[in-house]
Backbone as CSV, one residue per row, in Angstrom:
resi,resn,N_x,N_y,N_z,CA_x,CA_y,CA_z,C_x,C_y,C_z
1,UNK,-28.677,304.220,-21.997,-29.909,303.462,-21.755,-30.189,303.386,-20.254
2,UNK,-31.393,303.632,-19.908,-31.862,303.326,-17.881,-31.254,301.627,-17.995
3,UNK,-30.851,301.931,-16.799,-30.562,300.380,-16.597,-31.511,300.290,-14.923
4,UNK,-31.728,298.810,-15.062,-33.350,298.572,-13.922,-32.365,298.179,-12.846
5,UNK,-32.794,298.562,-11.837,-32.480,298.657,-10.403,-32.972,297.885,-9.523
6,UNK,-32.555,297.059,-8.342,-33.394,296.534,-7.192,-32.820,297.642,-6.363
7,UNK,-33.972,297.519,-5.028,-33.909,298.570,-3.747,-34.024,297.343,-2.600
8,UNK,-33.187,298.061,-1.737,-34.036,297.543,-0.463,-35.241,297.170,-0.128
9,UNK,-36.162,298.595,-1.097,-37.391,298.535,-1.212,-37.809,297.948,-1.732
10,UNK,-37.255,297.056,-2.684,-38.160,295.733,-3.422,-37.620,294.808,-2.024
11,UNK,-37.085,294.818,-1.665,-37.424,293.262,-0.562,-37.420,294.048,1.145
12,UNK,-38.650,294.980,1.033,-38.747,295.520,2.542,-39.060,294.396,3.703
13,UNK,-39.734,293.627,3.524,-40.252,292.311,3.956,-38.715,291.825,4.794
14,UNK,-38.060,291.157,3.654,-36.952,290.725,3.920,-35.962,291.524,4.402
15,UNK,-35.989,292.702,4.034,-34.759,293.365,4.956,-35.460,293.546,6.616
16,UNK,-36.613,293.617,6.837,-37.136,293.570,8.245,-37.994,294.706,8.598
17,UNK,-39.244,294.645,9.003,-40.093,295.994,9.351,-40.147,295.900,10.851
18,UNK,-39.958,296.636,11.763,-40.226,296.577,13.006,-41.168,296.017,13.448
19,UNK,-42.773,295.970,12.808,-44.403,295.554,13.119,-44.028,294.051,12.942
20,UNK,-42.864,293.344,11.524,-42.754,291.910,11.374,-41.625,291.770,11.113
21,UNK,-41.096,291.427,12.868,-39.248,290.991,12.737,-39.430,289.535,12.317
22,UNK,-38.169,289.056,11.802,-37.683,287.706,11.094,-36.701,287.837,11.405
23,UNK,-35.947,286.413,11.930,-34.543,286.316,11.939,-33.576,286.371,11.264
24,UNK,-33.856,285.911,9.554,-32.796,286.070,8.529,-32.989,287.211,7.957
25,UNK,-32.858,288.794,8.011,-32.564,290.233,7.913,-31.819,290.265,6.409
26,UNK,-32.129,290.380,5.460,-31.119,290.779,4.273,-30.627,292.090,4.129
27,UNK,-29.232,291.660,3.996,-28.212,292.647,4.611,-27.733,293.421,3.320
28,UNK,-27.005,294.543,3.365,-26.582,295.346,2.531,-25.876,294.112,1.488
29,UNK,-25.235,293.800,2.104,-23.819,292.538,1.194,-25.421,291.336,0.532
30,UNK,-26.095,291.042,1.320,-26.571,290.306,0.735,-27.551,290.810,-0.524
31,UNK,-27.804,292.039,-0.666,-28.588,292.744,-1.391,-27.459,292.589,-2.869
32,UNK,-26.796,293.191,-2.715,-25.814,293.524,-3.624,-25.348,292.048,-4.281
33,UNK,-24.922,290.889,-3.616,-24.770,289.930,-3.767,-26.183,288.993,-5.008
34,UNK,-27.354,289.548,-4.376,-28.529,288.964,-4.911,-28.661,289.796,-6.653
35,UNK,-28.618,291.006,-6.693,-28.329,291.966,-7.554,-27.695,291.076,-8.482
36,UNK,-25.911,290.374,-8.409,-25.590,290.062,-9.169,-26.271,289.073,-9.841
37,UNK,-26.792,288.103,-8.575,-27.161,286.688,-9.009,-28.238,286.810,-10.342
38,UNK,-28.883,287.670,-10.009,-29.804,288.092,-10.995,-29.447,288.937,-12.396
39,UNK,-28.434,289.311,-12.386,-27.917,290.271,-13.473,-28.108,291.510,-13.546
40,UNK,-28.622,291.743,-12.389,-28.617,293.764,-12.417,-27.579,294.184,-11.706
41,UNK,-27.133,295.326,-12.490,-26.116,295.817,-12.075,-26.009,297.416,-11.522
42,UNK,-27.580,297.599,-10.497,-27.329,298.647,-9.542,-28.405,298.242,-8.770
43,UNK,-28.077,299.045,-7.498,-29.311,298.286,-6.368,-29.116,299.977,-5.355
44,UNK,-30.351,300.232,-5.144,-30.026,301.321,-3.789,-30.374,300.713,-3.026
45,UNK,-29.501,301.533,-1.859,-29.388,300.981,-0.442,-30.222,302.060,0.656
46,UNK,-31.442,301.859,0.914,-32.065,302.939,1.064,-32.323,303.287,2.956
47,UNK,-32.838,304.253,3.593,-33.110,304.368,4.451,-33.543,303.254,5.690
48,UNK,-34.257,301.778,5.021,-34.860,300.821,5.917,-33.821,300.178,5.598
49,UNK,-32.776,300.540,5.524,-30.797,298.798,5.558,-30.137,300.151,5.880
50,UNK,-29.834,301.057,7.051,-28.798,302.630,6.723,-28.000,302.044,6.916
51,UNK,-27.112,302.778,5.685,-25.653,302.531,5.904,-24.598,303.251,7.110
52,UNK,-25.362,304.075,7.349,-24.720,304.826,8.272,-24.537,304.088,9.501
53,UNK,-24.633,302.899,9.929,-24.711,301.827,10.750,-24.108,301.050,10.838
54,UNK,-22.909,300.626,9.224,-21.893,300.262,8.877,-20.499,301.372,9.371
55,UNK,-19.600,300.779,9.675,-18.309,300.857,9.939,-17.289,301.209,8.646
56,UNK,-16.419,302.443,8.559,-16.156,302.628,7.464,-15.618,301.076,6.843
57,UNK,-14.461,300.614,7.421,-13.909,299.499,6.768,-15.025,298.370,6.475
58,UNK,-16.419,298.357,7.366,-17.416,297.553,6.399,-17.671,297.760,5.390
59,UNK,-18.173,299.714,5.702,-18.087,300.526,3.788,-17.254,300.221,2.585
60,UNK,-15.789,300.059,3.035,-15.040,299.784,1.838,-15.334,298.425,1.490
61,UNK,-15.875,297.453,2.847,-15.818,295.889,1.426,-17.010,295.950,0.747
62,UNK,-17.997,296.061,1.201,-19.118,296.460,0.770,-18.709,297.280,-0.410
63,UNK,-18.150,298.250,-0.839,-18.022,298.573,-2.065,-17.163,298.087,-2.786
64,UNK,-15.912,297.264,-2.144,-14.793,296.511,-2.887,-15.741,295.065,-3.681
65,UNK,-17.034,294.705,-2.820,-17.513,293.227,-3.399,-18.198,293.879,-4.429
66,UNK,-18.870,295.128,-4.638,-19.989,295.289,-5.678,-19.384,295.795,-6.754
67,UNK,-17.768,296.325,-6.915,-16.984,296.572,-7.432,-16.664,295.024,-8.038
68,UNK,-16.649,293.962,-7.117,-16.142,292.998,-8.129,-17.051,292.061,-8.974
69,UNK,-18.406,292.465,-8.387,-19.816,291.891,-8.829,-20.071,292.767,-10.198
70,UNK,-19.446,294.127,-10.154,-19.800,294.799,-11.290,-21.380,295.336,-10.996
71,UNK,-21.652,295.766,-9.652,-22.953,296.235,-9.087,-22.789,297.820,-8.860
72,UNK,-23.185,298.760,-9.394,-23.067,299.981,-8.799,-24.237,300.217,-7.339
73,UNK,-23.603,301.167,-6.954,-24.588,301.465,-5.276,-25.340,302.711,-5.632
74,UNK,-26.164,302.736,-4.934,-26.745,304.515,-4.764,-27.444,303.913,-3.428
75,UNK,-27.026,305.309,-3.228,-27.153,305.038,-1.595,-28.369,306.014,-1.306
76,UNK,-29.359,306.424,-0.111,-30.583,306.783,0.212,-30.568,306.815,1.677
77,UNK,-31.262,308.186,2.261,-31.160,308.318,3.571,-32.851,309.132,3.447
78,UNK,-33.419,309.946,5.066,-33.825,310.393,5.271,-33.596,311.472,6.515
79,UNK,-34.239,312.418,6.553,-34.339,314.011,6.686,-32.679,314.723,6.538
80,UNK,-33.115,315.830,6.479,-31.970,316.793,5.586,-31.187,317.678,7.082
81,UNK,-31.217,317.120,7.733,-30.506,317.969,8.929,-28.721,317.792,8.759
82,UNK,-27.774,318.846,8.875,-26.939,318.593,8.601,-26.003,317.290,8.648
83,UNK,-25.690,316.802,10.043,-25.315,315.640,10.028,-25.178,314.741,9.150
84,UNK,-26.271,314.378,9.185,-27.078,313.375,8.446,-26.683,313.220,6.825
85,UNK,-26.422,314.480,5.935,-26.386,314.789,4.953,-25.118,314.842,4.986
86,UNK,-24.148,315.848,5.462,-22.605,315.467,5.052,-22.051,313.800,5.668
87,UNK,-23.063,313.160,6.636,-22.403,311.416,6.976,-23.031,310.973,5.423
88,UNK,-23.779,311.023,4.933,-24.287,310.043,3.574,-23.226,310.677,2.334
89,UNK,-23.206,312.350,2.347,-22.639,312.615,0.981,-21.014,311.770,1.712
90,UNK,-20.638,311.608,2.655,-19.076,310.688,2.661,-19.756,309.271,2.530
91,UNK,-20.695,308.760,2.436,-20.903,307.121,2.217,-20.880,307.285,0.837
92,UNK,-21.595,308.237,0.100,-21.711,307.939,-1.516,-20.604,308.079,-1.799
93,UNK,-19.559,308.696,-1.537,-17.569,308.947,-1.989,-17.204,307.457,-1.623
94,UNK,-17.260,307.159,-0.374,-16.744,305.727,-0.336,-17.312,304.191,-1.553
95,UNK,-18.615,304.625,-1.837,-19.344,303.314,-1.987,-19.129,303.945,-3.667
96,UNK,-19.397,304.656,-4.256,-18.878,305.464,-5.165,-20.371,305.713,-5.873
97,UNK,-21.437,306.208,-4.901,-22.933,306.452,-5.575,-22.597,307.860,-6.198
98,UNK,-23.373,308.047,-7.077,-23.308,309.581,-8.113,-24.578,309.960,-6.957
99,UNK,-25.526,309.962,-6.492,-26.147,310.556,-5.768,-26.684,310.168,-4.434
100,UNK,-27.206,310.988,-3.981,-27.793,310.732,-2.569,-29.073,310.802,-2.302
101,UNK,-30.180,310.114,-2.273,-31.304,310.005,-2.687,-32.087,310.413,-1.265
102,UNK,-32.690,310.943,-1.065,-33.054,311.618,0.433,-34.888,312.045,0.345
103,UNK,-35.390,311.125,1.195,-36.738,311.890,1.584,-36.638,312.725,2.617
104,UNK,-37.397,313.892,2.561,-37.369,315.126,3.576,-37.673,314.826,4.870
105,UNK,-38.822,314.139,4.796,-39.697,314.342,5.908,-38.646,312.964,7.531
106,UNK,-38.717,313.280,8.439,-39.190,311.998,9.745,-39.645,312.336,10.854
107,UNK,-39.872,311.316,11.276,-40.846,311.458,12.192,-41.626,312.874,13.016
108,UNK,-40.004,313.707,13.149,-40.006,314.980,14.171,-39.705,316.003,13.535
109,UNK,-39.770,315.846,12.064,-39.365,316.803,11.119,-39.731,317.093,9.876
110,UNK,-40.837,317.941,9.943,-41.188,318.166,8.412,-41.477,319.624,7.958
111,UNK,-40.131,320.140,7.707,-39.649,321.300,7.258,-40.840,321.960,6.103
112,UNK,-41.187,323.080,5.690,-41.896,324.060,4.771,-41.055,323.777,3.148
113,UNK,-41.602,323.804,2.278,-41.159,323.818,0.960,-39.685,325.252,1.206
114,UNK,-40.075,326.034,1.938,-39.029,327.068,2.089,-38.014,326.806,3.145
115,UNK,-38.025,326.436,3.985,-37.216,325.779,5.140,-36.559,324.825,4.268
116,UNK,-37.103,323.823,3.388,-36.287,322.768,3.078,-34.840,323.664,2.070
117,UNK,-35.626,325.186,1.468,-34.394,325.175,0.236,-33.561,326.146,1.453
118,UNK,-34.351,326.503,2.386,-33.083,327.260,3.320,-32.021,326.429,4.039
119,UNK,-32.260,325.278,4.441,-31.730,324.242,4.946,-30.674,323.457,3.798
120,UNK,-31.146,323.502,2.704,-30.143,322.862,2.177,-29.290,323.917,1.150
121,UNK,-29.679,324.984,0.770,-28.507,326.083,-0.210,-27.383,325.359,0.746
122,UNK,-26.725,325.631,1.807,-25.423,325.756,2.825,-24.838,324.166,1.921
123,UNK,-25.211,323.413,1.291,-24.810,322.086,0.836,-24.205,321.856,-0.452
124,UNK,-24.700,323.366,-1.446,-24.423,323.212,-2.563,-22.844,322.808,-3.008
125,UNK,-21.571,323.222,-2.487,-20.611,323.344,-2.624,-20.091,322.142,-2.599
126,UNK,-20.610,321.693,-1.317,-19.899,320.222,-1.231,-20.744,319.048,-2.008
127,UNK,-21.493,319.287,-2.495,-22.078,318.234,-3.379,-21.705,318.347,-4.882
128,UNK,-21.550,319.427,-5.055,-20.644,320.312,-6.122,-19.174,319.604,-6.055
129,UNK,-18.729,319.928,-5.357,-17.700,319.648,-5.587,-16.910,318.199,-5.310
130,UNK,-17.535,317.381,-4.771,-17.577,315.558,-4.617,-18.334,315.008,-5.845
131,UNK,-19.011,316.199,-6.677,-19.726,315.567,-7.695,-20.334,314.424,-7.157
132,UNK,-21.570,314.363,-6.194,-22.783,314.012,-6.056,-24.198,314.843,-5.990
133,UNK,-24.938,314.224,-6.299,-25.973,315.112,-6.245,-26.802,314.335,-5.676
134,UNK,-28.077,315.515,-4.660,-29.089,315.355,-4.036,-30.046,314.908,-4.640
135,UNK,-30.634,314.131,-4.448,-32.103,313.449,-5.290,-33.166,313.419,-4.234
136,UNK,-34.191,314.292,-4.502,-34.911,314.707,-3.721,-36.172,313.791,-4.180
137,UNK,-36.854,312.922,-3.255,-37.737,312.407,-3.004,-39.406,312.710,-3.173
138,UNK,-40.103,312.717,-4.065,-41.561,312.974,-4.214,-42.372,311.897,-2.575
139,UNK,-42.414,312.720,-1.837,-42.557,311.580,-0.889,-43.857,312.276,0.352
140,UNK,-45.063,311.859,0.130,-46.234,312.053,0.688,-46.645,313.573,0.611
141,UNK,-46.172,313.949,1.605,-46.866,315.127,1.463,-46.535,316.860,0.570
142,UNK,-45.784,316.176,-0.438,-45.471,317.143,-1.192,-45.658,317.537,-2.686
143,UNK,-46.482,318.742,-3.118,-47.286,318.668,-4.020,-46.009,319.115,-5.440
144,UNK,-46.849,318.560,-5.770,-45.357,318.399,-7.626,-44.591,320.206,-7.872
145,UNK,-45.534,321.277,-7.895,-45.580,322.522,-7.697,-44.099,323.288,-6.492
146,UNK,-44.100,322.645,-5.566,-43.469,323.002,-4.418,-42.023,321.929,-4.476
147,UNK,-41.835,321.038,-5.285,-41.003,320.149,-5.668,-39.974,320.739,-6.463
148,UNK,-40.781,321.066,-7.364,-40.252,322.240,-8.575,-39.543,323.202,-8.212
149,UNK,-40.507,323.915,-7.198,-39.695,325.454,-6.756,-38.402,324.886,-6.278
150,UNK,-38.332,323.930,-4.942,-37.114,323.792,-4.210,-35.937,323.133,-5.161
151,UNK,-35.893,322.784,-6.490,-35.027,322.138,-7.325,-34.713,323.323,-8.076
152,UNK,-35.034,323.670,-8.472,-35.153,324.904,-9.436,-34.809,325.934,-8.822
153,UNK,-34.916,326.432,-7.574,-34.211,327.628,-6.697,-33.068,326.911,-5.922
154,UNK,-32.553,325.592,-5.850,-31.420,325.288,-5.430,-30.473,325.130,-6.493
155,UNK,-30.641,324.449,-7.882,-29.954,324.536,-8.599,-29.756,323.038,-9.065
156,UNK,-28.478,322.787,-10.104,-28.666,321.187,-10.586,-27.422,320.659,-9.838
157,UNK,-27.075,320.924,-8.748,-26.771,319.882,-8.011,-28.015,319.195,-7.336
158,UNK,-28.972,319.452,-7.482,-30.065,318.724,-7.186,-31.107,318.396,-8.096
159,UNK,-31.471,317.147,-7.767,-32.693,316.930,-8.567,-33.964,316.022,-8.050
160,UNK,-34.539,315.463,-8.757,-35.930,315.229,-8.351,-35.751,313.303,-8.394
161,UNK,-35.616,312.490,-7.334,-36.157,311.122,-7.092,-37.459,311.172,-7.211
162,UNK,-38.012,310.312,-8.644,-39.075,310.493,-9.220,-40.207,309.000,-8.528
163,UNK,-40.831,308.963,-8.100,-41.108,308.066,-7.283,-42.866,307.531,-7.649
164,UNK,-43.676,307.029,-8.808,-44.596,307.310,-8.917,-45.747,306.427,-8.466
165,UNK,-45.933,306.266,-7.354,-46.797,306.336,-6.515,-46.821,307.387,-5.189
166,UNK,-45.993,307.308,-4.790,-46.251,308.278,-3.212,-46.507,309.555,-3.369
167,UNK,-47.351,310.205,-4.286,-47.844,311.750,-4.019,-49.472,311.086,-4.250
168,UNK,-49.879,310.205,-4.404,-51.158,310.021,-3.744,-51.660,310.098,-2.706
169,UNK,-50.181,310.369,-1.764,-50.788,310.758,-0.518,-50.878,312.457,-0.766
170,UNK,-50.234,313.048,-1.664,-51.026,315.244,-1.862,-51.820,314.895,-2.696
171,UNK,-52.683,313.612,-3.002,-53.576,313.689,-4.184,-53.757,314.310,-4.993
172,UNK,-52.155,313.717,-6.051,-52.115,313.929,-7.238,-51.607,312.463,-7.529
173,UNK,-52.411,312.798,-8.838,-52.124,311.020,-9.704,-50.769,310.845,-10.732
174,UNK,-50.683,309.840,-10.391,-48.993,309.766,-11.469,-48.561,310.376,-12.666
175,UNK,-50.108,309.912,-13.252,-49.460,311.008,-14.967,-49.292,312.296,-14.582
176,UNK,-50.078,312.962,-14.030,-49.628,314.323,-13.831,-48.292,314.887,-12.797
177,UNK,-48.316,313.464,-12.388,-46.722,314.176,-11.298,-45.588,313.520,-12.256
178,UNK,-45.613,312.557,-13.289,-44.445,311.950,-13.626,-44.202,313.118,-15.285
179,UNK,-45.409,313.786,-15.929,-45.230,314.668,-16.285,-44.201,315.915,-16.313
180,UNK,-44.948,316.206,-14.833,-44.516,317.760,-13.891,-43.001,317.624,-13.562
181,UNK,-42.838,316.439,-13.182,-41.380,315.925,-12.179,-40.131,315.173,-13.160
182,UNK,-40.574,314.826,-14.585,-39.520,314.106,-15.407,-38.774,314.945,-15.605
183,UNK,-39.183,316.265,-15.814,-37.428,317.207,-16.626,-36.961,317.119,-15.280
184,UNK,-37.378,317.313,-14.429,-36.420,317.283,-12.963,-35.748,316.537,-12.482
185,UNK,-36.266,315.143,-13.056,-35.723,313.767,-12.410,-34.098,313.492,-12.254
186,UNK,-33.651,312.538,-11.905,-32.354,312.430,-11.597,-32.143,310.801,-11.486
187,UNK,-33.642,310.749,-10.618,-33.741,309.256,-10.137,-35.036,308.734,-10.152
188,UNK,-35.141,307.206,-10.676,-36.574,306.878,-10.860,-36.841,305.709,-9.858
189,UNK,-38.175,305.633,-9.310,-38.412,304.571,-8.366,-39.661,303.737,-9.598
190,UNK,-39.663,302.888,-9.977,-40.598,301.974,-10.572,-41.547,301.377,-9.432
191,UNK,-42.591,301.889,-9.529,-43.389,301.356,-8.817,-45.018,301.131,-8.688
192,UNK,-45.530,300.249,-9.024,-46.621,299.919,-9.780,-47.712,299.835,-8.850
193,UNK,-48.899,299.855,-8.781,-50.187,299.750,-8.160,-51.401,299.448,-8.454
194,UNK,-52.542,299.193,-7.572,-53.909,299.048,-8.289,-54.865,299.846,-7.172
195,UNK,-55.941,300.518,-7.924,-56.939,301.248,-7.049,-57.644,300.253,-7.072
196,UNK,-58.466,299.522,-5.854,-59.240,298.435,-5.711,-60.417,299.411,-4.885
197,UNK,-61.456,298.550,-5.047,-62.989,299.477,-4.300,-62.810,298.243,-3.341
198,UNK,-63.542,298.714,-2.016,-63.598,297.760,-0.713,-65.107,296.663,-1.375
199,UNK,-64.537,295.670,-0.202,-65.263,294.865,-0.534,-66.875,294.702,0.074
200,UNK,-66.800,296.231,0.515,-68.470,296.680,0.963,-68.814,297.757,0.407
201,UNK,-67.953,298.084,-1.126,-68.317,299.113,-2.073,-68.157,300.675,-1.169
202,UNK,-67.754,300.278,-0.507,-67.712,301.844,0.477,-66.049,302.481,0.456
203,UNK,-65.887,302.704,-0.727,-64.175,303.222,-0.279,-63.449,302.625,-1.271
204,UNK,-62.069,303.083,-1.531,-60.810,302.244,-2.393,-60.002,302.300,-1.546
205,UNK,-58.808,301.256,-1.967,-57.448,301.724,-1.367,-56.542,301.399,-2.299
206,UNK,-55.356,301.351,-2.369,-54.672,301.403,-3.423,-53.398,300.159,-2.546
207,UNK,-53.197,299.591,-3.764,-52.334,298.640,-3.153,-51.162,298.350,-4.318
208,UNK,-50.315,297.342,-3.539,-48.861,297.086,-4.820,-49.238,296.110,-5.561
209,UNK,-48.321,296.297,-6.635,-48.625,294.926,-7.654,-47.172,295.038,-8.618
210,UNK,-47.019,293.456,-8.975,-45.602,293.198,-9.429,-45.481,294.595,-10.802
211,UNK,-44.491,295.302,-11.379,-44.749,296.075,-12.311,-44.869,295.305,-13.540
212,UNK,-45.932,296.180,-14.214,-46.327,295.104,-15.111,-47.965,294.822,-14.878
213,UNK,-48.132,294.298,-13.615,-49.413,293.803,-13.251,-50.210,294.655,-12.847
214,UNK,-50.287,295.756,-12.527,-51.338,297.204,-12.225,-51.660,297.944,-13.093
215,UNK,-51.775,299.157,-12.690,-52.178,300.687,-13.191,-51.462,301.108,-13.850
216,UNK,-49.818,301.086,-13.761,-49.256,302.203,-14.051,-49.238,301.899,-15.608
217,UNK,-49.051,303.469,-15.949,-48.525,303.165,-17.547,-46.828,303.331,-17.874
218,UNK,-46.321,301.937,-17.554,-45.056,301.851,-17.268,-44.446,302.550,-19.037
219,UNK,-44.947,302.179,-20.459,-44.652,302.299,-21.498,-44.955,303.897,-21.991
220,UNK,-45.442,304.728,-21.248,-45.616,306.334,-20.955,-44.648,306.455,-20.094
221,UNK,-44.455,305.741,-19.039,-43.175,306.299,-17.598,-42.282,306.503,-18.766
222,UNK,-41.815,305.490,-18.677,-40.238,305.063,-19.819,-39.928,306.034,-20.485
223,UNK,-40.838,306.186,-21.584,-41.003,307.650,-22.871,-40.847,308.952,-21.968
224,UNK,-41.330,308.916,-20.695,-41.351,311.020,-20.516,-40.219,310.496,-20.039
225,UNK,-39.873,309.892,-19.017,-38.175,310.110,-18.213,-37.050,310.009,-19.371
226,UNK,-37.208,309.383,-20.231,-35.899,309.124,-20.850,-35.850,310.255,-22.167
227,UNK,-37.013,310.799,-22.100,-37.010,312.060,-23.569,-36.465,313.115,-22.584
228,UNK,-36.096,313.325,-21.644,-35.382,314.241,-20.842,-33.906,313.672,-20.947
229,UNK,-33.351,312.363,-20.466,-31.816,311.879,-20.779,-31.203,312.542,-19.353
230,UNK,-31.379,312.458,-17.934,-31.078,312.555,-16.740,-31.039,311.550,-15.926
231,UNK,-31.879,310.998,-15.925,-32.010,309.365,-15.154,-31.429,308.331,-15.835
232,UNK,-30.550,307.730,-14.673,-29.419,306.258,-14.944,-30.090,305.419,-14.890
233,UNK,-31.047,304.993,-13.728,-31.693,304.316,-13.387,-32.782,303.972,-12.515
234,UNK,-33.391,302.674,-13.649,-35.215,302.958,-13.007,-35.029,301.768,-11.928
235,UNK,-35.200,301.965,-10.563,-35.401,301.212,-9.351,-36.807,300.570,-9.082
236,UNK,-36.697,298.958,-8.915,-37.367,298.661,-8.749,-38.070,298.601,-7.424
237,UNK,-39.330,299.680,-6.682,-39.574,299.411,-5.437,-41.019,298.657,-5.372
238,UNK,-41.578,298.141,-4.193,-42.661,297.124,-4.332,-43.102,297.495,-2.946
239,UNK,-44.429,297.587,-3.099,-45.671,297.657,-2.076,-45.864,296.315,-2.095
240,UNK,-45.467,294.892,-1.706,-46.071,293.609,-1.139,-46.817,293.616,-0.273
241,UNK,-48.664,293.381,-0.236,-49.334,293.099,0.908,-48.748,291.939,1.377
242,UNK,-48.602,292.067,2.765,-48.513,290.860,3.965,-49.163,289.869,4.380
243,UNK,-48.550,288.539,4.386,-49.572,287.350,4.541,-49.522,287.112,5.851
244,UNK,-50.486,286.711,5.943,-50.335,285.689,7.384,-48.857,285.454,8.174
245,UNK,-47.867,284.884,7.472,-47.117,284.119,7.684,-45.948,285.764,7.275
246,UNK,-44.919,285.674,8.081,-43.878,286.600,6.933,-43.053,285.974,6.085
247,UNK,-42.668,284.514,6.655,-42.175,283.909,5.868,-42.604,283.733,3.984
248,UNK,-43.883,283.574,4.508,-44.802,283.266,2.976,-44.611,285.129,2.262
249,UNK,-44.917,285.469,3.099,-45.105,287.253,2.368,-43.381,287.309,1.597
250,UNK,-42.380,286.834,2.570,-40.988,286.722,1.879,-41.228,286.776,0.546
251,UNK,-41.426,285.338,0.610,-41.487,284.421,-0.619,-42.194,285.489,-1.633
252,UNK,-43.265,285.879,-1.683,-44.094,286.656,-2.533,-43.402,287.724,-3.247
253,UNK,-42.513,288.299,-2.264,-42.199,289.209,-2.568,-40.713,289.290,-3.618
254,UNK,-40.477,288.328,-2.757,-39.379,287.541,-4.269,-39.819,287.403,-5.296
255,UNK,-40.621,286.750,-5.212,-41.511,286.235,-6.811,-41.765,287.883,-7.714
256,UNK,-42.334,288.523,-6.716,-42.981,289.654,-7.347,-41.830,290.658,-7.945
257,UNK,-41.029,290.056,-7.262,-39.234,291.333,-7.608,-38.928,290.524,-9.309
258,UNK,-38.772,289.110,-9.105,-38.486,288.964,-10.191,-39.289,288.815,-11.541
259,UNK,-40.521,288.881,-11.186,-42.193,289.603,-12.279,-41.678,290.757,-12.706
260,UNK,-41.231,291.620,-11.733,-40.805,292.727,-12.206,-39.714,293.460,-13.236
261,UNK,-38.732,292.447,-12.970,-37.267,292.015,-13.477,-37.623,292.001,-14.679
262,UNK,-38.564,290.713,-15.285,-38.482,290.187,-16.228,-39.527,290.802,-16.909
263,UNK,-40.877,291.640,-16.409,-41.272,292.673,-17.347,-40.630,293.511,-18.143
264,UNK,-39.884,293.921,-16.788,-39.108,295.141,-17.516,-37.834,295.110,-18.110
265,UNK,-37.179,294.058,-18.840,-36.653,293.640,-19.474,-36.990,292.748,-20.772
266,UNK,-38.199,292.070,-20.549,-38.716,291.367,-21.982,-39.617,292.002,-22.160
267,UNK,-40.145,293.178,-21.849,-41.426,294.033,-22.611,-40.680,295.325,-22.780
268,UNK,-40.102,296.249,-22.314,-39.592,296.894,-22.342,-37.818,297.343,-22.652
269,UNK,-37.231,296.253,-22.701,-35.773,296.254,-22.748,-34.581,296.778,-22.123
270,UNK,-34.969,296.904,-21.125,-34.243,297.273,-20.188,-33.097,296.471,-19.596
271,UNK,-31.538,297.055,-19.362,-30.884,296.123,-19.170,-30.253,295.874,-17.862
């Protein structure tokens, strides 16, 4: 059965955005910690909390507490430059994630659909053989088509972090990427939205909403990912607009994590 996930990315707010620092930062331990309080029992630890910033012997308690919380980890980085990729595939061995969840792109680097599978073949072995696998990120500018090729010409040590909102930025819409991208999947990001028209009728934009409360057709997600039987688990991530206050946006965003929680567990059954 998927079992439902918190992310970092459900409490981006609270873990800290550079544009709106806060003093109380929720920390890897405290993530994992909150996880239990709530009864889920996996949380990724994604690119905006890196672990790679932790100290191995922080790594081991950090996985010794979620070990005793009964929390599994999956851990999440960004761009694929070597380094980077053999320091995370040794965090997922320590923390004991089955994969490594990786968006391509940063800031100074955004490799060709062909560059990315040339860049990463040299990886197969050791992900192979640590038994983790790459979970490749649907993440802005990459069209479902070119997703495919690089999974499919690297092989199934890799697969597809199914993410369904962020290819609205290659404008394509969810059903057709959660379609295209489910036999591929590996890893699911839950993540819900609404197309709103401006309030001078001139334009939309698309914004977050607790899951449950938008667009998506979460009861279609569910059915294509799981008639494939690849994905462990559906992660809960959240677009929270920002209030005034960050404190108050906090708060919201709590609320909205646990809207989410409890959708997707009393409408759907998820455990």
């Amino acid at each position: 059965m998927l079992r439902v996930g918190l992310s970092s990315f459900t409490y981006s707010w609270e873990v800290g955005l550079s544009t709106h620092p806060h003093p109380n930062r929720l920390s890897a331990t405290g993530l994992v910690e909150r996880a239990s309080e709530l009864g889920v029992g996996v949380v990724q630890i994604a690119d905006n909390l890196p672990l790679h910033e932790l100290s191995r012997p922080d790594l081991e308690q950090l996985s010794e507490l979620a070990r005793s919380l009964e929390v599994s980890i999956e851990v999440g980085t960004r761009g694929i430059g070597d380094k980077n990729l053999d320091q995370y595939l040794d965090i997922a061995e320590i923390v004991g994630s089955p994969i490594v969840r990786v968006v391509v792109d940063n800031r100074t680097d955004q490799p060709t659909p062909s560059e990315v599978i040339e860049r990463l073949r040299p990886h197969a072995t050791k992900f192979t053989d640590r038994k983790v696998r790459l979970a490749i990120e649907n993440h802005d500018r990459f069209l479902v088509e070119h997703l495919v090729k690089i999974v499919t010409q690297l092989g199934d040590w890799t697969g597809i972090c199914l993410d369904t909102v962020n290819s609205f930025a290659a404008l394509e819409p969810p059903a057709m990427v959660i379609e295209a991208l489910a036999p591929h999947a590996i890893n699911l990001h839950i993540k819900d939205f609404a197309v709103v028209r401006a309030d001078h009728h001139m334009g939309f934009s698309i914004e977050g909403r607790p899951v449950g409360g938008g667009q998506l057709e979460v009861a279609q997600l569910l059915r294509t990912v799981t008639t494939h039987g690849d994905v462990a688990s559906g992660i809960i991530e959240l677009w929270t607009p920002p209030n005034d206050d960050v404190v108050e946006t906090i708060r919201t965003e709590s609320a909205w994590a646990l809207e989410s929680l409890t959708y997707l567990r009393d409408v759907h059954g998820l455990a």
